[in-house]
N, C-alpha and C positions, 0 to 999 in steps of 0.2 A: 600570491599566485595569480597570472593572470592568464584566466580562463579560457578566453577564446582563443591563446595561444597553443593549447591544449595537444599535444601529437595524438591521434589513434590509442596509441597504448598509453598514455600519460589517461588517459578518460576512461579507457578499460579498466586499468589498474585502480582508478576512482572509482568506480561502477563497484566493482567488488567488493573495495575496503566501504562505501558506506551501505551496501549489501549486508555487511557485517553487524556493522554498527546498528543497522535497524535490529534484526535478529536476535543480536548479543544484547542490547538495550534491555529487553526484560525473560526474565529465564525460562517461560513457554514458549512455544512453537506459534511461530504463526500459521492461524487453522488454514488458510487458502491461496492458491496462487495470486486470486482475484482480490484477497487481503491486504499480502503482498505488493499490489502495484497502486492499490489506490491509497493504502497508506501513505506510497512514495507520491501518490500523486496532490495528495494534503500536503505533505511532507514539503515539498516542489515551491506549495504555493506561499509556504510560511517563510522556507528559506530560500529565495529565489536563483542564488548561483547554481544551487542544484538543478536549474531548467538547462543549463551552459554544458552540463554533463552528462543529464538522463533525461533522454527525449521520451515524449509519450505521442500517443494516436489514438485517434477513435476509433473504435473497433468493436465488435460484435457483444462486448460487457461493456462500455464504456473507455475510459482511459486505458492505455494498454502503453509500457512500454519494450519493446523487444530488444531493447540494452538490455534492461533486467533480467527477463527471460534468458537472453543468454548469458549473461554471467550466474546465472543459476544453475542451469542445465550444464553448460561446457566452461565453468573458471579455467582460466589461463594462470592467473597469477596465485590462486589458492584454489589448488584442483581438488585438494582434500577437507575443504571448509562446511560442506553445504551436506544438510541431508534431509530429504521427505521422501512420501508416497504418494502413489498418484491411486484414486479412487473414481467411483463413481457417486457425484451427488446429484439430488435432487435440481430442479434450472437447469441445473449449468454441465448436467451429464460426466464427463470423464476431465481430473483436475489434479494438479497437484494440489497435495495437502502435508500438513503439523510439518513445517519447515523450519528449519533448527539449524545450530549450527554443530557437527561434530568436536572433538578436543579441540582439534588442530584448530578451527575457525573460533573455538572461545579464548586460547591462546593469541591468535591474530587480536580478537576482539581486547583481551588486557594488554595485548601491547600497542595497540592503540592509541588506546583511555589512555597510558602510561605517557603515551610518548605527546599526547597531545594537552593534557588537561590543564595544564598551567593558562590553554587560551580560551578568553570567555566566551567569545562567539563557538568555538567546539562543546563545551560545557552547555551554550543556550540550547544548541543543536540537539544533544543526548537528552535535554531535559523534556523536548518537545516533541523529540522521535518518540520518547518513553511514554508520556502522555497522547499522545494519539495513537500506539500500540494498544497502552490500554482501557482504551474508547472504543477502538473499531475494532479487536480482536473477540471484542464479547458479540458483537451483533452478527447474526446467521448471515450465509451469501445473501438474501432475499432484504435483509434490513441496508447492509450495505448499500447492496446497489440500489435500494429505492432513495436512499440518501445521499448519493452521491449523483444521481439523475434528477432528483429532486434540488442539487443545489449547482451543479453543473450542466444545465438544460442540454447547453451546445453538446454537451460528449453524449449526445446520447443519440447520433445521429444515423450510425449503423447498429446499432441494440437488437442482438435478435432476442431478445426479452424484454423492451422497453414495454411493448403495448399488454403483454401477460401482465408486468407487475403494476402500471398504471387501472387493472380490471377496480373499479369500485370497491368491492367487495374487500379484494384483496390490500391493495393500496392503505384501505381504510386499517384494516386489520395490521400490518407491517407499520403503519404511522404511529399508532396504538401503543404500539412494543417501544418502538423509537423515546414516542414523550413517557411513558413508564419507566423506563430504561435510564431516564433524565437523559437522555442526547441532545433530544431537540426540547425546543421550550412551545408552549402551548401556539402563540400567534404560528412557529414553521409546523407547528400541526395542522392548524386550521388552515393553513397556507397550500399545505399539500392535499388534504381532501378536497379543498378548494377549486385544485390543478386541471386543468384540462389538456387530457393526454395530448 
């Protein structure tokens, strides 16, 4: 396939099916919207064609990208795939949340796998969605984003919570969880108490 050849709906229609494919990869809900996109936005930087298709932006949590958003919110091509609630939490106020995919979108998600697994780079893809699904689904919004601000300085340049989560105090406490958690290794502990907001 080449990519930058892409029409509108040929990159929609993609947006969605690996929308899927994250989701479907492991059989809990992803807890947050803000999970959600940074996953993709690890996800992005592992498999790089996916920068060709799902754009991101700096934005007010960090990486954001508003393909995803809207194939979440308004699927074209699998209107009946997706499904969450939208909550209020702590940070980050009013969000969607436990994002799932309904029958119809775990059906898309096995005909998928189906129709593509005989290729290895699909196969790498699924094994790396999966594993970073279940790395950054366990860490709360607050572990996230101190993690991914913490290793993406640049995205963190409209943050309207950068300077909250960088407080001493807090920071300290959030890096804590992190190397407990085994995410990070001791020197990106030290690294980040380290950090000057």
């Amino acid at each position: 396939m080449v990519w930058d050849e892409l029409t509108p709906e040929q990159r929609e229609l993609l947006v969605e099916q690996y929308l899927i494919l994250l989701i479907g990869v492991v059989d809990t809900p992803i807890p947050t919207n803000l999970h959600l996109h940074k996953e993709f936005f690890i996800l992005r930087n592992v498999a790089p064609d996916l920068s060709k298709i799902i754009k991101f932006e700096k934005h007010m949590y960090g990486p954001y990208s508003p393909d995803l958003n809207e194939a979440l919110k308004n699927p074209v091509y699998y209107p009946e795939a997706f499904e969450f609630y939208v909550e209020d939490l702590p940070l980050v106020k009013r969000m969607i949340t436990k994002i799932s995919l309904t029958s119809e979108g775990r059906a898309v998600f096995r005909k998928l796998t189906e129709e593509y697994s005989h290729e290895e780079s699909f196969k790498e893809f699924l094994a790396i969605a999966k594993a970073i699904r279940l790395m950054y689904d366990s860490l709360s919004v607050e572990e996230l984003l101190l993690l991914i601000y913490s290793t993406f300085k640049d995205w963190t340049k409209y943050s309207s919570v950068y300077t909250s989560l960088m407080a001493p105090s807090r920071r300290k406490r959030l890096a804590y969880e992190l190397y407990r958690k085994g995410i990070i290794s001791k020197s990106k502990y030290q690294e980040i108490l380290e950090a000057k907001p």
